[in-house]
C-alpha positions as CSV (number, residue, x, y, z in Angstrom):
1,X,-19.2,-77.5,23.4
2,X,-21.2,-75.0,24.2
3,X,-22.7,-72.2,21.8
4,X,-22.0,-68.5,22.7
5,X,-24.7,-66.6,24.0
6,X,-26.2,-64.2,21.1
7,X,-25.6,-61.1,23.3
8,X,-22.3,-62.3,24.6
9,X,-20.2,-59.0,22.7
10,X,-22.6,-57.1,24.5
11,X,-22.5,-58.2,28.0
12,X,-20.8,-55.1,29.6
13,X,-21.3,-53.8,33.1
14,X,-22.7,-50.3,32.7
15,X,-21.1,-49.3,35.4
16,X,-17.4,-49.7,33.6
17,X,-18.6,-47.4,30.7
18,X,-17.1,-43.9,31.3
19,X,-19.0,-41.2,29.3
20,X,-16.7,-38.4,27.5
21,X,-15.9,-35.5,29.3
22,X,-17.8,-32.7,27.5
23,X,-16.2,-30.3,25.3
24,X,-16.7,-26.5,25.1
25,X,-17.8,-25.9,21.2
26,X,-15.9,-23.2,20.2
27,X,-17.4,-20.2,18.1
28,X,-16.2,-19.8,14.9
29,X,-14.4,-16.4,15.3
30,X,-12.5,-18.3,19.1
31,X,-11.0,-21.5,16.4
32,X,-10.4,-18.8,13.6
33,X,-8.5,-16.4,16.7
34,X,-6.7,-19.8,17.7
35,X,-5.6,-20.6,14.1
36,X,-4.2,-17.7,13.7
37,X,-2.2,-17.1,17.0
38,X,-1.1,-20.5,16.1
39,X,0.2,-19.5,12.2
40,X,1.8,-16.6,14.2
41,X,3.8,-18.7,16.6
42,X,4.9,-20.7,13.2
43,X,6.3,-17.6,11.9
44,X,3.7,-17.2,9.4
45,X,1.1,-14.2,9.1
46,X,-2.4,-14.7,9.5
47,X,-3.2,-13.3,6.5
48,X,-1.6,-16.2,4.5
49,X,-4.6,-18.4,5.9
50,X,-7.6,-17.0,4.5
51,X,-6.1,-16.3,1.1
52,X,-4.2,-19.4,0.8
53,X,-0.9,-17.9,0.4
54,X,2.1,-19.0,2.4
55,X,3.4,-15.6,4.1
56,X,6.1,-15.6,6.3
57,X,6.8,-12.7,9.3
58,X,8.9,-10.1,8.4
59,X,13.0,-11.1,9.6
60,X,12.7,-8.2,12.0
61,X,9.0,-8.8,13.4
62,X,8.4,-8.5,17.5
63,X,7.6,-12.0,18.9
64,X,4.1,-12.5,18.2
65,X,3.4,-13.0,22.2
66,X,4.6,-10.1,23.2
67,X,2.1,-7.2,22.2
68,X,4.4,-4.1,23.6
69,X,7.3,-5.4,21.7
70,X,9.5,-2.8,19.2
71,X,9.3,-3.8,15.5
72,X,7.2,-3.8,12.7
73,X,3.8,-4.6,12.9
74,X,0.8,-4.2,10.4
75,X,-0.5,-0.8,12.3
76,X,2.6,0.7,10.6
77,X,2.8,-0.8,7.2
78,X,1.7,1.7,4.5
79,X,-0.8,-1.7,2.8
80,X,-3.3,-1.7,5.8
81,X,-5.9,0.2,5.4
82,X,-9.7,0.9,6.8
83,X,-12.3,-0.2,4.2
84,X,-15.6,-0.5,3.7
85,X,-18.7,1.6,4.1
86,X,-21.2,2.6,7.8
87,X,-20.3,3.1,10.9
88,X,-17.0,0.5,11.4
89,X,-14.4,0.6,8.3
90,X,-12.4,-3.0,8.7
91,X,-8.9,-2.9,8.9
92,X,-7.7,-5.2,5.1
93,X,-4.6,-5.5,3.8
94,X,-4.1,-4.0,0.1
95,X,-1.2,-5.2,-1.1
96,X,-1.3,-6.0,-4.6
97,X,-4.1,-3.9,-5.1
98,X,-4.4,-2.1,-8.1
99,X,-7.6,0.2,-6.8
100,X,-9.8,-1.3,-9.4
101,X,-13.4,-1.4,-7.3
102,X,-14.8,-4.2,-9.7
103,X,-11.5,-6.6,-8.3
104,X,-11.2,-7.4,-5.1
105,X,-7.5,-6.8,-2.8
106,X,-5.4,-10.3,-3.4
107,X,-5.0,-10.2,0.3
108,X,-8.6,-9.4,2.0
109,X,-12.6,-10.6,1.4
110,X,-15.5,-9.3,2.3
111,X,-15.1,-11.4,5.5
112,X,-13.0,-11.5,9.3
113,X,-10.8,-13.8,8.1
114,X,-8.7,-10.9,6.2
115,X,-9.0,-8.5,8.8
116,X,-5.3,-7.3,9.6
117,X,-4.8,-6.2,13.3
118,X,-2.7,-3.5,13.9
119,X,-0.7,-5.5,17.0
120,X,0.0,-8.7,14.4
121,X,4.0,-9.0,14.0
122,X,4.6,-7.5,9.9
123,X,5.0,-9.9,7.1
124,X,8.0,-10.8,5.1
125,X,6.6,-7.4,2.5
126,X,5.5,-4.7,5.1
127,X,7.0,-1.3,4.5
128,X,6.4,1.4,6.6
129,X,3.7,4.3,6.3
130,X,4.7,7.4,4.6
Protein backbone atom coordinates (compact mmCIF):
# COMPACT_ATOMS: atom_id res chain seq x y z
CA UNK A 1 0.00 0.00 0.00
CA UNK A 2 0.94 3.05 -0.95
CA UNK A 3 1.29 6.28 1.33
CA UNK A 4 -0.73 9.43 0.34
CA UNK A 5 1.08 12.10 -1.01
CA UNK A 6 1.68 14.98 1.77
CA UNK A 7 -0.09 17.63 -0.54
CA UNK A 8 -2.70 15.21 -1.66
CA UNK A 9 -5.90 17.57 0.20
CA UNK A 10 -4.41 20.20 -1.73
CA UNK A 11 -4.14 19.02 -5.24
CA UNK A 12 -6.85 21.16 -6.86
CA UNK A 13 -7.00 22.45 -10.36
CA UNK A 14 -6.92 26.25 -10.12
CA UNK A 15 -8.82 26.50 -12.84
CA UNK A 16 -12.10 24.81 -10.88
CA UNK A 17 -11.78 27.44 -8.13
CA UNK A 18 -14.49 30.19 -8.71
CA UNK A 19 -13.67 33.48 -6.83
CA UNK A 20 -16.85 35.28 -5.08
CA UNK A 21 -18.62 37.57 -6.89
CA UNK A 22 -17.86 40.91 -5.30
CA UNK A 23 -20.27 42.61 -3.11
CA UNK A 24 -21.22 46.41 -3.05
CA UNK A 25 -20.36 47.51 0.88
CA UNK A 26 -23.11 49.29 1.87
CA UNK A 27 -22.80 52.69 3.82
CA UNK A 28 -24.00 52.74 7.08
CA UNK A 29 -26.98 55.26 6.59
CA UNK A 30 -28.06 52.62 2.91
CA UNK A 31 -28.19 49.27 5.67
CA UNK A 32 -29.72 51.65 8.47
CA UNK A 33 -32.45 53.05 5.37
CA UNK A 34 -32.89 49.15 4.47
CA UNK A 35 -33.58 48.13 8.10
CA UNK A 36 -35.91 50.28 8.48
CA UNK A 37 -37.99 50.01 5.27
CA UNK A 38 -37.79 46.51 6.21
CA UNK A 39 -39.30 47.08 10.14
CA UNK A 40 -41.84 49.09 8.14
CA UNK A 41 -43.04 46.37 5.83
CA UNK A 42 -43.21 44.22 9.26
CA UNK A 43 -45.65 46.63 10.54
CA UNK A 44 -43.36 47.99 12.98
CA UNK A 45 -42.02 51.74 13.17
CA UNK A 46 -38.62 52.63 12.64
CA UNK A 47 -38.30 54.28 15.55
CA UNK A 48 -38.73 51.09 17.74
CA UNK A 49 -35.17 50.04 16.31
CA UNK A 50 -32.86 52.51 17.60
CA UNK A 51 -34.51 52.75 21.02
CA UNK A 52 -35.06 49.24 21.45
CA UNK A 53 -38.75 49.40 21.91
CA UNK A 54 -41.08 47.18 19.93
CA UNK A 55 -43.57 49.81 18.27
CA UNK A 56 -46.12 48.70 16.11
CA UNK A 57 -47.89 51.06 13.02
CA UNK A 58 -50.76 52.73 13.89
CA UNK A 59 -54.28 50.21 12.83
CA UNK A 60 -55.13 53.00 10.40
CA UNK A 61 -51.47 53.78 8.93
CA UNK A 62 -51.05 54.09 4.79
CA UNK A 63 -49.04 51.11 3.42
CA UNK A 64 -45.62 51.89 4.02
CA UNK A 65 -44.85 51.54 0.05
CA UNK A 66 -47.00 53.81 -0.99
CA UNK A 67 -45.75 57.46 -0.08
CA UNK A 68 -49.03 59.47 -1.52
CA UNK A 69 -51.25 57.27 0.41
CA UNK A 70 -54.17 58.89 2.94
CA UNK A 71 -53.66 58.20 6.66
CA UNK A 72 -51.61 59.04 9.41
CA UNK A 73 -48.20 59.60 9.17
CA UNK A 74 -45.47 61.14 11.54
CA UNK A 75 -45.59 64.70 9.49
CA UNK A 76 -49.01 64.98 11.26
CA UNK A 77 -48.57 63.69 14.72
CA UNK A 78 -48.39 66.52 17.31
CA UNK A 79 -44.87 64.33 19.02
CA UNK A 80 -42.57 65.11 15.97
CA UNK A 81 -40.85 67.90 16.29
CA UNK A 82 -37.53 69.86 14.70
CA UNK A 83 -34.75 69.87 17.33
CA UNK A 84 -31.51 70.91 17.76
CA UNK A 85 -29.42 73.90 17.15
CA UNK A 86 -27.51 75.63 13.42
CA UNK A 87 -28.61 75.69 10.34
CA UNK A 88 -30.74 72.03 9.96
CA UNK A 89 -33.14 71.30 13.10
CA UNK A 90 -33.62 67.18 12.91
CA UNK A 91 -36.99 65.99 12.75
CA UNK A 92 -37.13 63.57 16.63
CA UNK A 93 -39.89 62.14 18.06
CA UNK A 94 -40.86 63.44 21.76
CA UNK A 95 -43.12 61.34 22.97
CA UNK A 96 -42.69 60.75 26.51
CA UNK A 97 -40.82 63.78 26.90
CA UNK A 98 -41.22 65.66 29.85
CA UNK A 99 -39.06 68.88 28.43
CA UNK A 100 -36.43 68.37 31.01
CA UNK A 101 -33.04 69.55 28.75
CA UNK A 102 -30.72 67.55 31.20
CA UNK A 103 -32.88 64.13 29.96
CA UNK A 104 -32.95 63.09 26.77
CA UNK A 105 -36.64 62.28 24.57
CA UNK A 106 -37.25 58.24 25.31
CA UNK A 107 -37.68 58.04 21.62
CA UNK A 108 -34.71 60.07 19.82
CA UNK A 109 -30.56 60.47 20.34
CA UNK A 110 -28.36 62.70 19.36
CA UNK A 111 -27.97 60.54 16.25
CA UNK A 112 -29.92 59.50 12.47
CA UNK A 113 -31.18 56.60 13.81
CA UNK A 114 -34.17 58.55 15.64
CA UNK A 115 -34.76 60.84 13.00
CA UNK A 116 -38.67 60.48 12.33
CA UNK A 117 -39.59 61.25 8.54
CA UNK A 118 -42.60 62.95 7.93
CA UNK A 119 -43.69 60.31 4.95
CA UNK A 120 -43.13 57.13 7.67
CA UNK A 121 -46.72 55.43 8.19
CA UNK A 122 -47.84 56.67 12.21
CA UNK A 123 -47.21 54.40 15.08
CA UNK A 124 -49.66 52.55 17.18
CA UNK A 125 -49.57 56.26 19.71
CA UNK A 126 -49.59 59.17 16.95
CA UNK A 127 -52.25 61.77 17.54
CA UNK A 128 -52.73 64.41 15.33
CA UNK A 129 -51.24 68.09 15.54
CA UNK A 130 -53.27 70.64 17.18
Amino acid sequence: MSAPKPDALFDVDPAAIVPPEPTEKLSAQRRRTSRQTEALRGGRHPIGLAVGVPLRLHPDAPPPGDKTAAGPRCGGCRFREATGHGKHPFPKCLRGWDGNPRKDPPFASHGAATDCRAWWPACEHWEPKP
